[in-house]
Phi, psi and omega in degrees: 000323192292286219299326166299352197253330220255325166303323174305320182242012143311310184306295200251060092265261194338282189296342154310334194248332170305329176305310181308310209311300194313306209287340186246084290094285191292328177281338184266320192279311202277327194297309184302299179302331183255013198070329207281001212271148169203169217316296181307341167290295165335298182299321151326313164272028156268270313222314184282334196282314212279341194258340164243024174245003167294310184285313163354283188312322185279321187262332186288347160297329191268026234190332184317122164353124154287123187227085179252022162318289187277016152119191205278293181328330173285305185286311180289340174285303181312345203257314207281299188278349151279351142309299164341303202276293194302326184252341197088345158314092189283143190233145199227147194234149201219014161266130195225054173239143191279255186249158185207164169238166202340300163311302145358296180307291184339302177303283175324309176279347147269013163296299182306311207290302190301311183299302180303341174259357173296331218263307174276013147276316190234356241228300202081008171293157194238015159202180182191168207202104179249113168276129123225134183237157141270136159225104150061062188092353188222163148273085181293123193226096194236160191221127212248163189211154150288343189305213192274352189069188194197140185286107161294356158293301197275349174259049140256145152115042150242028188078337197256205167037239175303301168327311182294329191292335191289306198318309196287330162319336331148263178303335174230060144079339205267203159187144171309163195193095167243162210225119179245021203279114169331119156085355145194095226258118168226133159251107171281115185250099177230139194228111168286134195311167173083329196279171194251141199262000000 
């Protein structure tokens, strides 16, 4: 399914904006070849490589080796400030869960990773918040934004994102749970303690 997933969106960012690249590539070589090329065609083509070493940078985040040797908090702090850094969103993290295992672990951080990047794909926001608590046999992990919100019917039922995340959620037992409300946009991840990633 992760592969089913990392392929979907291989497709439609990456191989979509490499596409673009070619086509204003080939508009920049007849412009040259005909005299015509000139600054605006160039910016276009800067302008699309950069909007796709954005999106690269956005699935290789999201997507990244799980590295909890020093633990789920630690990886969720690491997770926060290279957020940070890469968007300028500042994220502020909350967690206060105890011990959870290796799989769990798993689950939580990639919860977290799919929330910051729906918050760094659509939200427009200038800050953001990754929570985690236990409640009552689960883990609960949610990641709040400021932004512009969202319908959560219509940005559901294309397969991507949020589906896979509901999909993986899903497979250990757990569920999704959103908020579009403009200026406090919350995505809820709740994982029974125990499940398997």
């Amino acid at each position: 399914a992760e592969r089913e997933r990392l392929a979907r969106e291989l497709h439609d960012t990456i191989a979509q904006s490499l596409t673009g690249l070619v086509l204003l590539g080939q508009r920049a070589r007849r412009e040259l070849r005909d005299g015509a090329l000139d600054d605006e065609t160039l910016a276009l083509l800067e302008d699309a490589a950069r909007e796709a070493l954005g999106e690269t940078r956005a699935l290789v985040a999201a997507t990244a080796a799980v590295e909890l040797g020093s633990g789920l908090e630690a990886a969720l702090e690491r997770l926060a400030a290279r957020f940070t850094r890469e968007t300028g969103i500042a994220v502020e993290t909350r967690l206060t869960v105890g011990e959870l295992d290796r799989d769990a672990e798993v689950v939580v951080l990639r919860c977290a990773q799919e929330g910051l990047a729906n918050v760094r794909k659509h939200s427009g926001a200038a800050t953001a918040r990754v929570e985690l608590e236990a409640e009552a046999g689960q883990v609960v992990v949610r990641v709040r934004d400021d932004g512009r919100g969202f319908d959560p019917v219509a940005r559901r039922g294309d397969g991507f994102g949020l589906d896979g995340l509901a999909a993986r959620l899903e497979l250990v037992g757990g569920r999704l749970e959103l908020d579009g409300t403009a200026g406090a946009t919350v995505l809820t991840a709740r994982i029974p303690t125990g499940a398997g990633a």
